[in-house]
C-alpha positions as CSV (number, residue, x, y, z in Angstrom):
1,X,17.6,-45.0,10.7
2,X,14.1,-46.8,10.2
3,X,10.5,-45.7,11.3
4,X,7.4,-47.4,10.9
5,X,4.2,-45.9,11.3
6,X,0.7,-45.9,10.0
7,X,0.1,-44.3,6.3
8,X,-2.9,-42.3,7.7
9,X,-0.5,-41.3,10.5
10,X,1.7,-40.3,7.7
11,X,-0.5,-38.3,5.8
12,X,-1.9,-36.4,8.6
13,X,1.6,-35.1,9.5
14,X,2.6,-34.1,6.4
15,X,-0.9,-31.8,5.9
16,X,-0.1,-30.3,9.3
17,X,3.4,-29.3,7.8
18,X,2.1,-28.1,4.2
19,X,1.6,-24.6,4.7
20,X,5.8,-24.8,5.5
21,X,6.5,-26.8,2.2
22,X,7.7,-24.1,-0.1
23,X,7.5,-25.3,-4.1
24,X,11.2,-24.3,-4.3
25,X,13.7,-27.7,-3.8
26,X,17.2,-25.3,-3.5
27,X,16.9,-25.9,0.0
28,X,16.2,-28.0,2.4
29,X,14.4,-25.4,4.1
30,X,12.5,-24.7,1.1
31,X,10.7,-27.6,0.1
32,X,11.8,-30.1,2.4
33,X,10.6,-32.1,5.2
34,X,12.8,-32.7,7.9
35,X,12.3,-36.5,9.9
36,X,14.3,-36.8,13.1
37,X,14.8,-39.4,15.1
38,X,15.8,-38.4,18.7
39,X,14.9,-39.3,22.5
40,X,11.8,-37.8,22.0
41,X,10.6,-40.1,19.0
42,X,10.3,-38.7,15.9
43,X,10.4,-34.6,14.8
44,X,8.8,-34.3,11.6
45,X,9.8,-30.5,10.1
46,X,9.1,-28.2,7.7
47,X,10.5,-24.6,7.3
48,X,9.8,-22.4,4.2
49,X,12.0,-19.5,5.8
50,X,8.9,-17.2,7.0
51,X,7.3,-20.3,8.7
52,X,8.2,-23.2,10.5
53,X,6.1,-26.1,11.6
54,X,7.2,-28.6,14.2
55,X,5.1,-31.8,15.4
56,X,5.4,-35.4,16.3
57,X,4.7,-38.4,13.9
58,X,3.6,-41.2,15.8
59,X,5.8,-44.5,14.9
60,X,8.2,-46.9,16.0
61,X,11.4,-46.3,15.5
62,X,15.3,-47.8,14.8
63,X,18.4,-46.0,15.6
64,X,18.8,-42.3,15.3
65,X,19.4,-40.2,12.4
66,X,17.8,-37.3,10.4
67,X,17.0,-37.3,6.6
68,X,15.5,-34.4,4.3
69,X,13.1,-35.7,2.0
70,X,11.3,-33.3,-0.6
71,X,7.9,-32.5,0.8
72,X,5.4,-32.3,-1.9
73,X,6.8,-35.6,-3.3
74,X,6.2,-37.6,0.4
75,X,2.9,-35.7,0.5
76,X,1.7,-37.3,-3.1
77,X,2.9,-40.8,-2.0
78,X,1.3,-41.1,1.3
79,X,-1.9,-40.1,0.0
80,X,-2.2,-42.4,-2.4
81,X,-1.2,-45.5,-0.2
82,X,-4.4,-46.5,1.1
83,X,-3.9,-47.5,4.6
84,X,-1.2,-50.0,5.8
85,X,2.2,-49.8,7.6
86,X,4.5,-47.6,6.0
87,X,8.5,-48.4,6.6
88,X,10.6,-45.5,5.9
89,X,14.6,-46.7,5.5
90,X,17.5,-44.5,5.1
91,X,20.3,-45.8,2.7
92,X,22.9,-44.6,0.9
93,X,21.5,-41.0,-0.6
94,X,18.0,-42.6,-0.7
95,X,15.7,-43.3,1.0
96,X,13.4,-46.5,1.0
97,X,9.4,-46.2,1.3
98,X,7.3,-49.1,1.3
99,X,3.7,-50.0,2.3
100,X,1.8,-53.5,1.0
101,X,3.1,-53.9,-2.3
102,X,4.4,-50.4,-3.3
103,X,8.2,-49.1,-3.3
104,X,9.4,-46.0,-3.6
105,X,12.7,-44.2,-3.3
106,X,13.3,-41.3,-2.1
107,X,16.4,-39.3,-2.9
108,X,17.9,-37.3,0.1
109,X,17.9,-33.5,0.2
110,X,21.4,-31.8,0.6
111,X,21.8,-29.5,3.8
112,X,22.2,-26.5,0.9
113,X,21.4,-23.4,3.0
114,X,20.7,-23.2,6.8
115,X,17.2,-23.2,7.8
116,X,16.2,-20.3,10.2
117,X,17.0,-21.2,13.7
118,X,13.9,-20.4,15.4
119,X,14.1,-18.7,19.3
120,X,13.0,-21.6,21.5
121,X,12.6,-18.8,24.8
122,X,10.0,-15.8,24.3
123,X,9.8,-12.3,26.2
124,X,6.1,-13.1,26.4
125,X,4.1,-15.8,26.7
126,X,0.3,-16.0,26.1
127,X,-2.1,-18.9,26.8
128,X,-5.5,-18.4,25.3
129,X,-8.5,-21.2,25.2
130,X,-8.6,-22.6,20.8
131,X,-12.3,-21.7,20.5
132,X,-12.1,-17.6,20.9
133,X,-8.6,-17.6,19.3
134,X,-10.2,-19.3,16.1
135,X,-13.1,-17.3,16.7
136,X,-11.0,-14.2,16.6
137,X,-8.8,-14.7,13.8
138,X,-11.8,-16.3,11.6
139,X,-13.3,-12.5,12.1
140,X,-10.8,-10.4,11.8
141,X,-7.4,-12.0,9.3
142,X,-9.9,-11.9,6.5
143,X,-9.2,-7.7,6.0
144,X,-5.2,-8.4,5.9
145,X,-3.7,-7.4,2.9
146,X,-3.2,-9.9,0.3
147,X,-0.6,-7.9,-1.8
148,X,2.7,-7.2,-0.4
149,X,3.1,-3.7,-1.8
150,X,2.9,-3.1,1.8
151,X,4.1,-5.8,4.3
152,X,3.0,-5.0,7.3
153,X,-0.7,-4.9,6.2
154,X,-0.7,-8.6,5.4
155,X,-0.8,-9.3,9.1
156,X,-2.5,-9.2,11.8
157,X,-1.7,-6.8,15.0
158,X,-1.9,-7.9,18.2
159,X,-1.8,-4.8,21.1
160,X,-1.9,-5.5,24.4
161,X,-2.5,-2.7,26.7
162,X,-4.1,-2.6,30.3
163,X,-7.6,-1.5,29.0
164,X,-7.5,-5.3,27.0
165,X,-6.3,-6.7,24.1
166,X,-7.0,-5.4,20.5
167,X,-6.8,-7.7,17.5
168,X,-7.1,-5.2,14.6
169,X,-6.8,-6.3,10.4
170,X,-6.0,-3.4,7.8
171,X,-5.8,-4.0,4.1
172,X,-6.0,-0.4,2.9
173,X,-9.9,-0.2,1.7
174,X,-11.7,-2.6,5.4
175,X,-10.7,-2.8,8.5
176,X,-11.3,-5.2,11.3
177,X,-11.0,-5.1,15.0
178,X,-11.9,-7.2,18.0
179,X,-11.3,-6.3,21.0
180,X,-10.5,-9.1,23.9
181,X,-9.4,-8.8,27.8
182,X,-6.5,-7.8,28.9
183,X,-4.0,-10.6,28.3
184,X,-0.2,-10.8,28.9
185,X,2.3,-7.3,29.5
186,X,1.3,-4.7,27.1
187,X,3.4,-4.4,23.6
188,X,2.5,-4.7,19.8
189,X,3.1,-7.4,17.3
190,X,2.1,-8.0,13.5
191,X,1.7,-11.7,13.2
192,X,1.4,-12.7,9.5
193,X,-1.8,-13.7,8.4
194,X,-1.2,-17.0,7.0
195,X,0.5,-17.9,10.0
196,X,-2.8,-17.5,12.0
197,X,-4.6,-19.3,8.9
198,X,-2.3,-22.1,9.0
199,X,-2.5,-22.6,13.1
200,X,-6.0,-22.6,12.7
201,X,-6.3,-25.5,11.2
202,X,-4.0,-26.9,13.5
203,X,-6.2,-25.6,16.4
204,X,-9.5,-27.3,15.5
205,X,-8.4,-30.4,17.5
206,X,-7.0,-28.5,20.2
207,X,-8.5,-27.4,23.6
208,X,-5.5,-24.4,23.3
209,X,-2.8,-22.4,22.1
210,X,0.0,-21.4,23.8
211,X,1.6,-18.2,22.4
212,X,4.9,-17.1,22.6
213,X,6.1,-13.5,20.7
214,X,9.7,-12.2,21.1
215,X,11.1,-9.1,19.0
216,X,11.3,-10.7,15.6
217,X,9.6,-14.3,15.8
218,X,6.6,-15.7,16.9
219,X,5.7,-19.5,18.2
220,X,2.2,-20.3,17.8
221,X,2.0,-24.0,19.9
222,X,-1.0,-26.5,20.4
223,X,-0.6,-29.9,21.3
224,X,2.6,-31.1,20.3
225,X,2.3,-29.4,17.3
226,X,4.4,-25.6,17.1
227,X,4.2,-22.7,14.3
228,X,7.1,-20.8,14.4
229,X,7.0,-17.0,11.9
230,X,8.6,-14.1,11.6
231,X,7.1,-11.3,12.9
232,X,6.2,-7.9,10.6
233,X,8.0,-5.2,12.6
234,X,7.2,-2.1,10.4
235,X,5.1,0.2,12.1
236,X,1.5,-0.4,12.1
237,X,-1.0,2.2,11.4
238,X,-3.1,4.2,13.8
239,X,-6.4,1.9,13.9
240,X,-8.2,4.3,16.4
241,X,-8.2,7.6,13.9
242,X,-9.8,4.8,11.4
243,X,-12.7,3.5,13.1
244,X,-15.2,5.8,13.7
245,X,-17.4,6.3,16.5
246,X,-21.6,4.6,16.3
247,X,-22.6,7.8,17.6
248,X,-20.7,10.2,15.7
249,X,-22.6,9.0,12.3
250,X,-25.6,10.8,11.0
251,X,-27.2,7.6,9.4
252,X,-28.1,3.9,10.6
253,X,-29.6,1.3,10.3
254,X,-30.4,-2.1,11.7
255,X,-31.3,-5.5,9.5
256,X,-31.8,-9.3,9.6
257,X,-28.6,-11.0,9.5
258,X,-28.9,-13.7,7.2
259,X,-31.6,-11.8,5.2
260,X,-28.7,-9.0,4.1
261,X,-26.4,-12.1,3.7
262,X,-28.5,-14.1,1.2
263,X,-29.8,-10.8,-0.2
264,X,-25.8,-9.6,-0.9
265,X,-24.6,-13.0,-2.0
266,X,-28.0,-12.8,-5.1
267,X,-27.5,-9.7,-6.4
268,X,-23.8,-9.6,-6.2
269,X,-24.0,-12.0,-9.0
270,X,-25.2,-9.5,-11.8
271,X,-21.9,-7.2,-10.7
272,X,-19.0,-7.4,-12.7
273,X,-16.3,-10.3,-12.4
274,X,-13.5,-7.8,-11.4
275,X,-11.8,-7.3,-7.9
276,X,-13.5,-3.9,-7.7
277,X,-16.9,-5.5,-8.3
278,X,-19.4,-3.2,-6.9
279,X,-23.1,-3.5,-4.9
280,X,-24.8,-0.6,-4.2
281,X,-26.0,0.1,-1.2
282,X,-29.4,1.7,0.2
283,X,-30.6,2.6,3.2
284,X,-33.7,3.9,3.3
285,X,-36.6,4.3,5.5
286,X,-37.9,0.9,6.7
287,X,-35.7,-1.1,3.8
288,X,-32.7,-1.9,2.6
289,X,-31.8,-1.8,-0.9
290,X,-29.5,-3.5,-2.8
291,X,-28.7,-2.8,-6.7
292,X,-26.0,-4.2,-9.0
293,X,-25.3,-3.8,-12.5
294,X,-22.8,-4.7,-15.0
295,X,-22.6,-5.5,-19.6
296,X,-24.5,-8.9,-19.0
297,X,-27.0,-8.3,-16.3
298,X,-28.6,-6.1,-13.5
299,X,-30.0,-7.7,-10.0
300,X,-31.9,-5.6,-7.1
301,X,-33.6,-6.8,-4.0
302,X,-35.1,-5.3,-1.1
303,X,-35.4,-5.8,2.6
304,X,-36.7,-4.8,5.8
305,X,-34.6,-2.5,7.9
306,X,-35.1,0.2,11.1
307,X,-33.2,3.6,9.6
308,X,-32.2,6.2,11.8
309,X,-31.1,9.6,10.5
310,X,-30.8,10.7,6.5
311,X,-31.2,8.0,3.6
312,X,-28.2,7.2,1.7
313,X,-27.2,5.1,-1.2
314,X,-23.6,4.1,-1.5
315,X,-21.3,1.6,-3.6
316,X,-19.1,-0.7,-2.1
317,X,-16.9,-4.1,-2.9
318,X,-19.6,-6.4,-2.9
319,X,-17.3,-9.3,-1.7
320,X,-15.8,-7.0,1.0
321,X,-19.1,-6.1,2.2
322,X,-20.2,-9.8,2.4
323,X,-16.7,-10.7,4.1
324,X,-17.7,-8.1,7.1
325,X,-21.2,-8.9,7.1
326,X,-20.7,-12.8,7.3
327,X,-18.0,-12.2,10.3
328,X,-20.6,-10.0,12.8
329,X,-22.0,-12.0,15.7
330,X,-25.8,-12.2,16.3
331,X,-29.4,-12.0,14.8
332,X,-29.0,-8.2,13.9
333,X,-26.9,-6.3,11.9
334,X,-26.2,-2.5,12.6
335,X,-24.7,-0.6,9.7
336,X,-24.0,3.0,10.1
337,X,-22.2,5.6,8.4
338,X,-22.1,9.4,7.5
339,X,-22.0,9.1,4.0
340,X,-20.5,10.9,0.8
341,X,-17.3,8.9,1.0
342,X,-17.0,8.4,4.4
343,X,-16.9,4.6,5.9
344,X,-19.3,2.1,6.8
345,X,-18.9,0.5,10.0
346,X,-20.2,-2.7,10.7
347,X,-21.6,-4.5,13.4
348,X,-23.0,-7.3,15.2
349,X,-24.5,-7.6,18.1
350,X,-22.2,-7.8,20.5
351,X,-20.1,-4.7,21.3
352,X,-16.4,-6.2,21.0
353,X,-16.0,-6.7,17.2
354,X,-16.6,-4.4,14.4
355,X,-15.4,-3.9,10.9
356,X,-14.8,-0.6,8.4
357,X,-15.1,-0.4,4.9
358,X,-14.1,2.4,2.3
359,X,-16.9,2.9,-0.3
360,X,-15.9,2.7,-4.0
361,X,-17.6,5.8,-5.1
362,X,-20.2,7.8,-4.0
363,X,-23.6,8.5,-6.2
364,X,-25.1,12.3,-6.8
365,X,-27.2,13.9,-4.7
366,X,-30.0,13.6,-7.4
367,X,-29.7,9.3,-7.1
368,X,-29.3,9.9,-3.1
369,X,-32.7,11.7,-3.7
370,X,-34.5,9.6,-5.4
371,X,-33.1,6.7,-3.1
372,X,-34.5,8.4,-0.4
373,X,-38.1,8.6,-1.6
């Protein structure tokens, strides 16, 4: 077996299979990347046992034959080549590398332990243009769960009824949800979120994606490129009893986009360097205010804003309140909530998308009052 190809060729097919290249080498499917040569040309494969990445490396090829080579290894080699040809040889437990004057060899992977053997057929198949799927998951996988205390929460749930399509993100403390048209037979499924992080970046060259979801697996495809993942089956919560409804909320209030941006991003600064780190929030007549304190400084800054309804000042994660600021659409900003520990929901201008987030704490009556004057 022998393939020849380009090193930038190289290197470009081995980033598209890097979210799959697990840092274990026990396995082949941990660590390994699979290069196949068969009718097609040659399958270049990775599979870390929750995801699977399958695309094409362009090349010329001699014979047939598969060999497991260990990822991160290959990686580091073909970036430091430099441009040239690049000849890839299999021999005897090794395999030979070479491009201009460098040689390298590789020694082969043992099978160990089957990979997964992915569903190639799907219940359901969704096709949906790249630009509003990156769009979507951009603005919504960035309130998944990032600790697996609870699984299901580190994905992202897709449910498809008649009335449209919801894409919905919970992490416990934010929430967020945009809602598409109706797309595909109606059903649920948690997709994990660094799935649809990892697809994205396949996407950006890509006029499309072509979905395919089944009861436990997923196969995200564009071009010749496919993302294969396990899908999170627990049950997912009840979104709908967590968003609450714009008119149901005694207090808004309606702001400059990139003014509350640039304004949160400052004065986040002076809060403290934990997770929890904390901005306060004020909404007052005609302004926004923002305060944040902490052992080695304090920041405030003020901003123009329409208020409907009582004043309120309230703490929240100052990151998690950029995070759902930065992903509304538009010029304006609404922010609306009832206060006292109940949730701020966020949005943009456009009615499709909004996002929910928990406060930290809430401040006494006396601060609310003096907030407020």
């Amino acid at each position: 077996m022998k393939i020849t190809c380009k090193s930038e060729d190289l290197v470009n097919t081995l980033n598209v299979l890097s979210p799959a290249m697990a840092p274990s080498t026990i396995t082949p499917a941990q660590g390994g990347v699979v290069l196949h040569i068969n009718e097609g040309g040659i399958t270049a494969a990775a599979n870390d046992r929750n995801l699977g990445i399958e695309t094409n490396l362009p090349g010329v090829v001699e014979g047939e034959g598969k060999v497991i080579l260990h990822g991160k290894t290959l990686s580091g080699i073909a970036k430091t080549l430099g441009g040239g040809e690049v000849v890839i040889a299999e021999g005897d437990g090794q395999t030979r590398l070479t491009c201009n004057r460098a040689v390298f060899n590789l020694n082969n992977l043992l099978p160990g332990l089957p990979s997964p053997i992915w569903p190639r057929e799907f219940d359901t198949t969704v096709k949906m243009d790249a630009k509003p799927f990156l769009d979507v998951i951009s603005r919504v996988a960035f309130s998944s769960a990032r600790e697996n205390s609870r699984p299901v929460l580190t994905g992202v749930c897709f449910n498809s009824q008649l009335s449209g399509l919801d894409v919905v993100a919970i992490d416990g403390v934010r929430l967020a949800k945009c809602c598409l048209p109706a797309v595909g037979p109606a059903g649920q499924w948690v997709i994990p979120a660094d799935a649809l992080r990892a697809v994205s970046r396949i996407l950006s060259k890509e006029p499309s994606v072509m979905i395919g979801l089944g009861e436990t697996a997923a196969c995200l495809q564009a071009g010749r490129t496919k993302l294969f993942t396990s899908l999170l089956n627990s049950v997912y919560p009840d979104y709908e009893k967590i968003v609450p409804r714009a008119a149901d909320l005694s207090t808004s209030l309606e702001c400059d986009k990139v003014e509350l941006l640039d304004a949160i991003a400052r004065v986040s600064v002076a809060s403290d360097t934990t997770k929890d780190a904390g901005i306060c929030l004020g909404m007052n007549p005609g302004r926004v205010s923002l305060k944040a304190k902490s052992e080695t400084a304090e920041g405030s800054e003020e901003l123009a804003g329409e208020l409907t309804g009582p004043a309120q000042r309230i703490m929240y994660n100052a990151q998690y309140l950029l995070d759902a600021c930065r992903a509304a659409s538009g010029a304006k900003i609404r922010l609306a909530t009832d206060g006292r520990g109940r949730p701020l929901l966020v949005r943009g201008e456009g009615e499709n998308w909004c996002a929910v987030l928990m406060p930290l704490n809430v401040l006494d009556t006396q601060e609310e009052s003096q907030a407020a004057a």
